[in-house]
C-alpha positions in Angstrom: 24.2 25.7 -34.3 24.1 22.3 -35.7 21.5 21.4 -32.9 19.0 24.5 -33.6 18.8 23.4 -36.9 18.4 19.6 -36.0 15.6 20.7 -33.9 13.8 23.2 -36.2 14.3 20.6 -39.6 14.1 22.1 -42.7 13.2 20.0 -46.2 17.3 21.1 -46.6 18.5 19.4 -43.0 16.6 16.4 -44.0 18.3 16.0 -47.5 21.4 16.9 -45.2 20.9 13.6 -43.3 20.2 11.0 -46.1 23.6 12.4 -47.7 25.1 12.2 -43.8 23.7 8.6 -43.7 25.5 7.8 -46.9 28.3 9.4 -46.1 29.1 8.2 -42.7 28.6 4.4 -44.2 31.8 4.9 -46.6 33.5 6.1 -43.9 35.1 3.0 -43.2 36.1 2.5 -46.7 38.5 5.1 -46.8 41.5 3.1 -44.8 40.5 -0.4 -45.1 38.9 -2.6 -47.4 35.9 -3.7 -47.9 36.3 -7.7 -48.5 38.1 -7.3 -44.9 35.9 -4.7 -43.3 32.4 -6.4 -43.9 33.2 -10.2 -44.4 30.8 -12.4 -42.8 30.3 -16.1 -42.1 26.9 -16.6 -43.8 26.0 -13.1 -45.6 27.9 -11.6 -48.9 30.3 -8.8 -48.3 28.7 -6.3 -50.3 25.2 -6.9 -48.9 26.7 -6.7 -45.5 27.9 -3.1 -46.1 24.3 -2.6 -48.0 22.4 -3.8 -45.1 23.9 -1.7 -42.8 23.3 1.3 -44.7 19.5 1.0 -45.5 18.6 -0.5 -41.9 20.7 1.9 -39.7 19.2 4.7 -41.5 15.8 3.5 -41.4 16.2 2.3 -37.7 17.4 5.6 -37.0 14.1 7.1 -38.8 11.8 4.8 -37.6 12.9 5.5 -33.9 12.6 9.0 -34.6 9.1 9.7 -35.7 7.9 7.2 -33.4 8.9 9.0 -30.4 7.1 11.8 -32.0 4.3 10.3 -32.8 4.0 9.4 -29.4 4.8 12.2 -27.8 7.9 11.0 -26.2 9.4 14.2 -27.9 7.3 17.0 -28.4 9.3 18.2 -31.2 9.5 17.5 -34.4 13.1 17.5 -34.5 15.8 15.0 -36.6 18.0 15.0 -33.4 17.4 11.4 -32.7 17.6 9.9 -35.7 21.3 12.2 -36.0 22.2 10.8 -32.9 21.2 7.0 -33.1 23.0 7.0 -36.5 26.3 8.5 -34.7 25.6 6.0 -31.7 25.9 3.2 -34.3 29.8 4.0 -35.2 31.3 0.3 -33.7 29.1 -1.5 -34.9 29.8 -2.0 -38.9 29.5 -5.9 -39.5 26.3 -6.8 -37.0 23.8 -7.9 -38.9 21.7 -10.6 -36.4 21.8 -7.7 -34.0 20.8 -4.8 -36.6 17.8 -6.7 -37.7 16.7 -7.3 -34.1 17.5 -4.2 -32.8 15.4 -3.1 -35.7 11.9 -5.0 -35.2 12.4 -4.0 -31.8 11.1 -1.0 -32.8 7.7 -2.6 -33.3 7.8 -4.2 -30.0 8.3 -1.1 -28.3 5.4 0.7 -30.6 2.9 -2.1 -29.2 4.0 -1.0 -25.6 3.3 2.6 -26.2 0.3 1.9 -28.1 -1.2 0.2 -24.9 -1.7 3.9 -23.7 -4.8 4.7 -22.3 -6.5 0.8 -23.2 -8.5 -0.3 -20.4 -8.1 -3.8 -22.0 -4.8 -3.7 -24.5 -5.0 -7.7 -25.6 -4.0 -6.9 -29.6 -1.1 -4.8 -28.2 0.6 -7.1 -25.6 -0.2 -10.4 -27.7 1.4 -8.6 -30.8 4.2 -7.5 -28.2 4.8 -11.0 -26.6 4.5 -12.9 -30.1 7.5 -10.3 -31.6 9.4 -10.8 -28.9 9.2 -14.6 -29.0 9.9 -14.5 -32.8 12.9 -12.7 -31.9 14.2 -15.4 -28.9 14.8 -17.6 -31.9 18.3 -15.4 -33.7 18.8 -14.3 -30.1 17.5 -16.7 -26.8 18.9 -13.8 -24.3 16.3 -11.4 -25.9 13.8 -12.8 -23.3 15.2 -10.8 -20.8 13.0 -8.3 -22.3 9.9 -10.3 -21.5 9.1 -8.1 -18.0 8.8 -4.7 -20.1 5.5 -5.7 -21.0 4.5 -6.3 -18.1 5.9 -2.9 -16.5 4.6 -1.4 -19.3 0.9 -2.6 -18.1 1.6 -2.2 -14.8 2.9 1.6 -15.4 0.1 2.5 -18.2 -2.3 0.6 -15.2 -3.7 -1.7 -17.7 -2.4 -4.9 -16.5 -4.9 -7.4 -15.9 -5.1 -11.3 -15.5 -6.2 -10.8 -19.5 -3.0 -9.4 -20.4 -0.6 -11.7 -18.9 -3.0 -14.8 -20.0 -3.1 -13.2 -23.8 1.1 -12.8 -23.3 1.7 -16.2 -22.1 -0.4 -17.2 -25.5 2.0 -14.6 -27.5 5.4 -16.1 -26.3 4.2 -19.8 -26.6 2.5 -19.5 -29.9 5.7 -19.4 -32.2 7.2 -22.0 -30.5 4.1 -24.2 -30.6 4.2 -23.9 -34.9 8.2 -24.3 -34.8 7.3 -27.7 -32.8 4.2 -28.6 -35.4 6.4 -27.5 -38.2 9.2 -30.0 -37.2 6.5 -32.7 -36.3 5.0 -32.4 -39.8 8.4 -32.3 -42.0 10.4 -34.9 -39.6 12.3 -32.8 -38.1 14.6 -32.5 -34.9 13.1 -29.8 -32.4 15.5 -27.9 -31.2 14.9 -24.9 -28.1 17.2 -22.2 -27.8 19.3 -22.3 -25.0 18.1 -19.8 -22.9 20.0 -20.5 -19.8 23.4 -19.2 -21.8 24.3 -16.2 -20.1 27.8 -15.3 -19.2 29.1 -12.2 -17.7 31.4 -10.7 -20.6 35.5 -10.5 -19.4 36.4 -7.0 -18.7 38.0 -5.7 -21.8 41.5 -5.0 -21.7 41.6 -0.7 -22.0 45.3 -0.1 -22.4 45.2 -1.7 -26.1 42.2 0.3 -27.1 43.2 2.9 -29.5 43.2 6.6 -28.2 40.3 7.6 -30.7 38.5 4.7 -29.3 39.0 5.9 -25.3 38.0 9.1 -26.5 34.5 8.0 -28.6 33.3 6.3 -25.2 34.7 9.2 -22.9 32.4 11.8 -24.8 29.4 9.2 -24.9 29.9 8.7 -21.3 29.6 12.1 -20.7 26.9 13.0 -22.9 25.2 10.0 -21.3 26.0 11.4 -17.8 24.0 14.9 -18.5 21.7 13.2 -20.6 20.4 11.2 -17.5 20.1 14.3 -15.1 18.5 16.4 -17.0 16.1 13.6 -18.0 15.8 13.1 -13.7 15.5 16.5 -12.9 12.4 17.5 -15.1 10.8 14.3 -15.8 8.1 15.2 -13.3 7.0 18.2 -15.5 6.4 16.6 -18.4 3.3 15.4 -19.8 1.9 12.5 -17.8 2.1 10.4 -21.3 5.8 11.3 -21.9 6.7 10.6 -18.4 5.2 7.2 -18.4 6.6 6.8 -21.8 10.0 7.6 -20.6 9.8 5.3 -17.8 9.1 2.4 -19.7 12.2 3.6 -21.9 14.3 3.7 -18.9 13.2 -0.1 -17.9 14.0 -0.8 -21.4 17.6 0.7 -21.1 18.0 -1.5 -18.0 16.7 -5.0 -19.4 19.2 -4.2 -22.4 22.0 -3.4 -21.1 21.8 -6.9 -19.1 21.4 -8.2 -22.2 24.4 -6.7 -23.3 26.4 -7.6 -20.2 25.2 -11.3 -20.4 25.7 -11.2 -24.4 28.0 -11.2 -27.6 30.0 -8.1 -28.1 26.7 -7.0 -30.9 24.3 -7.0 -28.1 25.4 -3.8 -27.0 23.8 -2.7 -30.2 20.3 -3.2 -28.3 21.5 -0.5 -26.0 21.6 2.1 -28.6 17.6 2.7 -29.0 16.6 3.8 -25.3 20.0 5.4 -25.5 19.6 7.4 -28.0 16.1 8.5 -27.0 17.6 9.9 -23.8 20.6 11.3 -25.1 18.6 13.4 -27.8 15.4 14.4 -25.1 18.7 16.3 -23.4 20.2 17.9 -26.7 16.4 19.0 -27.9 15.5 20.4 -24.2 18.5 21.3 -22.4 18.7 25.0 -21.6 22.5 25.0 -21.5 22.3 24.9 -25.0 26.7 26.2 -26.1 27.5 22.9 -23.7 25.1 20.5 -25.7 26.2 21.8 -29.1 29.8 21.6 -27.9 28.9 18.0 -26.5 27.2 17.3 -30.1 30.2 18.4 -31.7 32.8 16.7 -30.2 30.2 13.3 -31.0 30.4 14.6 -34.3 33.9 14.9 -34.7 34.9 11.7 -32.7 32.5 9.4 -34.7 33.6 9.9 -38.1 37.4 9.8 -37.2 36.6 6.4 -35.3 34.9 5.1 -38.0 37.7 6.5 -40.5 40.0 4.0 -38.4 37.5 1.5 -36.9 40.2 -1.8 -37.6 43.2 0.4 -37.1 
């Protein structure tokens, strides 16, 4: 039930998620405290917690009506935002990675924007130049470099233009850091982008039983989420199935990022995630399973972050 009305929004279902968004923030604050919960080596406690309220749920909208706008997802639906915001349960004191994760957003609007452009220059230089703003908080980013390029390459607008105008994009920032530096006296420093290390396997048996279960239901939801995206991606539109491929790439190229990252760059993962997760939920035809699915999210999320340090 939750889902049909997620799907058919109402002005009252989007009210419904503001108070959601601002609910599920104090969540955490109900067994622990906040000068423990949000502390932070360089930003204020308070504005930590604040931060993560305002750009979660604007992330979470942002993703949403671009996917619409794009027609990614037909419908004009509040399931993604819902489920990217639910998705975002671990991660309460990431702020690097929620502002990345965030202008993202922008990189991946370029990509889609290069959509029917025989010649999409603006797009992949404003791409490539994000993307190389971004390598600065986070060198391991850059593993994200080849979407552009599948992107061209699926949208078949990839040209000896494009990758001339995206070498200019990625070297361009770095080019005024250098000049800045130059100018001021100061010591030019590159991030290190050879600093990848395969994360250690976490050790499971001391992970809370809320926690096991959180990841068992994602896992799951994640598991139909990717058939039913398989089994009728060839009748969608053919803009929604190239769309979709480029998110698939981009689930991929994060999710090395993740495994070759901090512990917050799993965060990247939750965009193209959350896309797929909610294309299932908003056109699965076994609709009681994905609303018992959604529920059991629902439910799992809010205890989890009731007792995220517990």
């Amino acid at each position: 039930m939750i889902l049909k009305q997620l799907i058919n929004p109402k002005p009252t279902i989007i009210l419904f998620f503001i108070v959601f968004c601002l609910a599920f923030a104090f969540v955490p604050l109900l067994l622990n405290d906040i000068q423990t919960l949000f502390l932070h080596s360089w930003v204020p406690t308070y504005l930590v917690f604040i931060l993560g309220l305002i750009i979660t749920s604007f992330h979470a909208l942002g993703l949403n009506n671009l996917m619409y706008e794009k027609n990614v997802i037909k419908k004009d639906n509040l399931v993604l935002g819902f489920v990217y915001v639910l998705l975002c349960t671990p991660f309460y004191n990431t702020v690097s990675a929620w502002f990345i994760s965030f202008f993202l957003l922008f990189y991946i609007n370029y990509l889609f924007e290069s959509y029917q452009k025989s010649y999409p220059l603006s797009q992949v230089f404003n791409a490539s130049f994000i993307l190389s703003l971004l390598s600065f908080f986070d060198p391991n980013i850059i593993v994200l470099l080849p979407l552009i390029i599948i992107s061209g390459i699926n949208f078949d607008n990839m040209n000896w233009r494009s990758l001339f105008t995206i070498t200019i994009g990625m070297l361009l920032p770095y080019i005024f850091y250098f000049m800045y530096t130059k100018v001021f006296n100061l010591l030019f420093i590159m991030p290190d982008f050879t600093n990848f290390q395969l994360i250690s396997t976490p050790d499971y048996t001391r992970w809370p039983i809320i926690k096991k279960f959180w990841i068992g239901i994602l896992f799951v939801i994640s598991l139909f989420s990717f058939f039913e995206l398989f089994r009728w991606l060839y009748k969608k539109s053919i803009r929604s199935r190239k769309s979709f491929i480029i998110i698939l790439f981009y689930f991929i190229l994060t999710f090395l990022v993740a495994l070759y990252g901090a512990d917050e760059s799993w965060y990247y993962l939750l965009s193209p995630l959350s896309i797929i997760i909610a294309n299932y939920f908003t056109y699965t035809k076994k609709q009681n399973i994905a609303n018992l699915l959604f529920f059991f999210l629902i439910i799992s999320s809010v205890v989890y972050r009731c007792l995220i340090t517990i």
